[in-house]
C-alpha positions as CSV (number, residue, x, y, z in Angstrom):
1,X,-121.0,119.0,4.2
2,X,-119.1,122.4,4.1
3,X,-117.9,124.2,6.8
4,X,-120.7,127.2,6.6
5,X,-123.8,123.8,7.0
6,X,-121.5,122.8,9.9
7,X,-121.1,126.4,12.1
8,X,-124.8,126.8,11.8
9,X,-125.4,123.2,13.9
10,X,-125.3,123.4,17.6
11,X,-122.3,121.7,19.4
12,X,-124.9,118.6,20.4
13,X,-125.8,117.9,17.0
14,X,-121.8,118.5,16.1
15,X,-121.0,115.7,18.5
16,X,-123.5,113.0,17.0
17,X,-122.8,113.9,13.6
18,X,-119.1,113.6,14.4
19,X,-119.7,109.9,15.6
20,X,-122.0,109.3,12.9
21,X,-118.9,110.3,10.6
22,X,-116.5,108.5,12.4
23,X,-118.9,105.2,11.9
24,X,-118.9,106.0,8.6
25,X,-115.2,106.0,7.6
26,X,-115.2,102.5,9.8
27,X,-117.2,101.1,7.2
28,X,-116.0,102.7,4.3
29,X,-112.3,101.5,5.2
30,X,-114.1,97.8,5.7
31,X,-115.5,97.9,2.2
32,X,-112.0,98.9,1.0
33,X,-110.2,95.8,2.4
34,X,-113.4,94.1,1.0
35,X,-112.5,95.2,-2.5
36,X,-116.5,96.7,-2.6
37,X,-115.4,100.3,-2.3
38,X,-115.0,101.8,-5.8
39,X,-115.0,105.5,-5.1
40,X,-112.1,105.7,-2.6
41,X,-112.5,109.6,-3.1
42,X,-115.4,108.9,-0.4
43,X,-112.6,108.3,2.6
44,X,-110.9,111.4,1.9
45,X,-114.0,113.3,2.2
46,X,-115.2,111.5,5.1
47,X,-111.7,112.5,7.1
48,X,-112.0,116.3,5.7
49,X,-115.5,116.4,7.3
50,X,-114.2,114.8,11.0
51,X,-110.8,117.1,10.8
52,X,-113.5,120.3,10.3
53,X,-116.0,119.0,12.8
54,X,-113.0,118.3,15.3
55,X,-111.7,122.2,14.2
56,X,-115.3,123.8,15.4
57,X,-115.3,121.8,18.6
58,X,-112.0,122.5,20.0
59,X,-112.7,126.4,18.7
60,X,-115.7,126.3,21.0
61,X,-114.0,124.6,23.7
62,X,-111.2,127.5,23.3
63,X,-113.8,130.0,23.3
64,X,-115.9,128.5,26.1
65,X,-112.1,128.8,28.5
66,X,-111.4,131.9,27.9
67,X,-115.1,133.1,28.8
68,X,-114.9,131.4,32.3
69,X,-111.7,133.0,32.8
């Protein structure tokens, strides 16, 4: 998922869709050690999408501060 599909989703769907990620890279790193992971490309992409996911959140975060202040 790019990081244009990712700004349009609200920060709730953000959150579970960061877990959902997260889960994911748990089970692709499993099936790694299992020697059933073929396309190790998959990982890499997995940790892009969490780093951009983590980037909106803590920009909203930021944004959400600095509005209260």
């Amino acid at each position: 998922m790019n990081l244009v599909e990712l700004k349009q989703k609200p920060i709730s769907e953000l959150r579970t869709f960061l877990n959902e990620q997260r889960e994911l890279l748990r089970e692709l790193e499993f099936q790694v050690r299992e020697g059933q992971l073929k396309q190790l490309h998959k990982i890499k992409l997995t940790k892009k999408t969490i780093a951009r996911i983590l980037t909106l959140l803590k920009a909203d975060e930021k944004n959400t501060t600095e509005q209260a202040a």
